[in-house]
C-alpha positions as CSV (number, residue, x, y, z in Angstrom):
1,X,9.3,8.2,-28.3
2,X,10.4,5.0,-26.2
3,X,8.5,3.7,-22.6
4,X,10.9,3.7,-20.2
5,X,9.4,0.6,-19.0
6,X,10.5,-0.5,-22.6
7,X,13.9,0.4,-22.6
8,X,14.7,-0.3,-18.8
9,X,15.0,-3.6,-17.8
10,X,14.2,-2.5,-13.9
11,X,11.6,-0.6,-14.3
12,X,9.6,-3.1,-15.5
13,X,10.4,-5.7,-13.1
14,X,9.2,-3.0,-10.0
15,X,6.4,-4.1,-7.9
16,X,3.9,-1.2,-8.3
17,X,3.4,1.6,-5.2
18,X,-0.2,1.9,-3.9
19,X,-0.7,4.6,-1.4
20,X,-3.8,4.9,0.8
21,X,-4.7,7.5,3.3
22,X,-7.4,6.5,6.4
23,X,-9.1,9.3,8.5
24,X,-10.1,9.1,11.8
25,X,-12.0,11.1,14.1
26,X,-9.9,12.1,17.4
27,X,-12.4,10.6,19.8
28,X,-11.6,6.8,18.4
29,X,-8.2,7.0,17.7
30,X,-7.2,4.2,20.4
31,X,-10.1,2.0,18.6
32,X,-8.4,3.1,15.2
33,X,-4.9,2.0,16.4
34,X,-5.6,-1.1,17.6
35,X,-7.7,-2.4,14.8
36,X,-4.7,-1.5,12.3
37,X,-2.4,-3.3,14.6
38,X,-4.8,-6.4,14.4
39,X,-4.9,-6.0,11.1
40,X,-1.8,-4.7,8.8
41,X,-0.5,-7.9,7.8
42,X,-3.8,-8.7,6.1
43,X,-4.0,-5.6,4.3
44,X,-0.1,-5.5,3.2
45,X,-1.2,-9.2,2.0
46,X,-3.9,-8.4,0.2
47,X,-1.9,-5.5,-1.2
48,X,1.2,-7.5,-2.6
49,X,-1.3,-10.0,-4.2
50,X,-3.0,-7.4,-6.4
């Protein structure tokens, strides 16, 4: 057996996917929305660094 990272010259080369889920309770939604807004750019940052 081969890794397809091995064998594929894309594959290795792909930045790796990181999925993250955030709950919120209904009654601060609003609060939740506009604290992602003010904030995305930092965590999609932070993200592509790691």
């Amino acid at each position: 057996m081969v890794s397809s990272i091995q064998v594929s010259q894309i594959l290795g080369k792909l930045p790796k996917a990181v999925f993250d889920y955030v709950f919120v309770a209904p009654e601060i939604l609003d609060e939740a929305r506009t604290w992602l807004n003010a904030n995305l750019r930092t965590i999609l940052d932070a993200t592509e660094a790691s």
